[in-house]
C-alpha positions in Angstrom: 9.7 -38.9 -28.7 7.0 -36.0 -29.4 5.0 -36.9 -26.6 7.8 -37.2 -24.0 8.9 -33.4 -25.6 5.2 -32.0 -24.5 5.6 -33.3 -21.0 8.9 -32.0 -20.7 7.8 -28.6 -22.4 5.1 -28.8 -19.3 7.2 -29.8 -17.1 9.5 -26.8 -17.6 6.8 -24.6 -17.5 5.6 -25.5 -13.9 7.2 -23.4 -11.3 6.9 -24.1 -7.3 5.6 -21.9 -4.9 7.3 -19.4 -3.5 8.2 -19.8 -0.1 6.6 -18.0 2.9 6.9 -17.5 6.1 4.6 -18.4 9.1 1.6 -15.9 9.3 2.7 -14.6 12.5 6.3 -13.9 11.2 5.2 -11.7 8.3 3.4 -9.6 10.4 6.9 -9.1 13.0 8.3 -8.5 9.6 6.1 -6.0 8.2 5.9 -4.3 11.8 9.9 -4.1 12.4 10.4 -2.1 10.0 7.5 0.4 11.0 5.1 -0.3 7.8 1.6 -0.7 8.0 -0.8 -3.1 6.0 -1.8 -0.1 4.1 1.8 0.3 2.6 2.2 -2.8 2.1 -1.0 -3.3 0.4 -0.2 -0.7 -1.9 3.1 -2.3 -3.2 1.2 -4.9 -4.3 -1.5 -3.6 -5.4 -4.3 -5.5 -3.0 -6.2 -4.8 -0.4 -5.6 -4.0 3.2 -7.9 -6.7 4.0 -5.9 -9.0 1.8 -2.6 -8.6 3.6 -4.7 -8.3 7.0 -5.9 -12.2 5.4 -2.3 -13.4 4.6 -1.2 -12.6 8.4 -4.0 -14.0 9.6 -3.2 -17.6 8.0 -4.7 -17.4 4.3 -2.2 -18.5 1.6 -1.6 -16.0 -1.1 -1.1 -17.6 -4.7 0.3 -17.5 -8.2 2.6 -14.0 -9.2 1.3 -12.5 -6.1 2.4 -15.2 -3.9 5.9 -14.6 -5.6 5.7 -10.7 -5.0 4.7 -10.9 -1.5 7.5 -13.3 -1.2 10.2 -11.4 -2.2 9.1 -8.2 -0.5 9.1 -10.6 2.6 12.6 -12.0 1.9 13.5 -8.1 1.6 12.4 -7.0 4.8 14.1 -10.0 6.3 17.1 -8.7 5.3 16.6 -5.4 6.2 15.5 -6.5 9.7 18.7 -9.2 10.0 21.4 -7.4 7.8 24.2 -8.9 9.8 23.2 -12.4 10.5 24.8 -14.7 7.9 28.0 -11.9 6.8 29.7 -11.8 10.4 29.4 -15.8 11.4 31.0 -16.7 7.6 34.0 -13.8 7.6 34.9 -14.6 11.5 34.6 -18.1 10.5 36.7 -18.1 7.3 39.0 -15.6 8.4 39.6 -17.7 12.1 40.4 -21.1 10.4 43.0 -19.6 7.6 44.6 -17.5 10.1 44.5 -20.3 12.4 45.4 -22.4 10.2 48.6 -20.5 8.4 50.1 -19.7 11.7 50.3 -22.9 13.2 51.8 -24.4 9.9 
């Protein structure tokens, strides 16, 4: 049982990469919101060649990977604030109303 213990102790320790978006989207992302490769370069503490690099097609990886992901995610949102909040309340709020008053 020890050895099956060490793989699962390995096996918990392994994380998956972030996800990221298309080259071309992070830099719509980055520009939409008016920041430059500088900026965002600084948040993270690389290069402005690097980010130049990651929208260009290169592949960041390990904790920076996971940091430029989540900025990424958080421009996102910025960007689309309203996409997933409207269709779910219209959408709830249509089939119970619907729903109540023809019962």
């Amino acid at each position: 049982m020890t050895d099956f213990d060490a793989l699962d102790a390995l096996l918990a320790s392994v994380q998956p990469e972030a996800a990221l978006p298309p080259a071309g989207e992070r830099r719509v992302l980055r520009e939409g919101l008016g920041l430059s490769q500088a900026q965002i370069a600084q948040a993270l503490g690389v290069g402005p060649s690097t980010v130049r690099g990651w929208e260009s097609g290169r592949e960041p990886a390990g904790e920076i990977r996971t940091k430029y992901a989540y900025l990424l995610d958080g421009l996102r949102a910025k960007l689309h604030p309203q996409k997933d909040e409207p269709a779910d309340d219209s959408a709830g709020g249509s089939d119970s109303a619907g729903g109540s008053d023809s019962a």
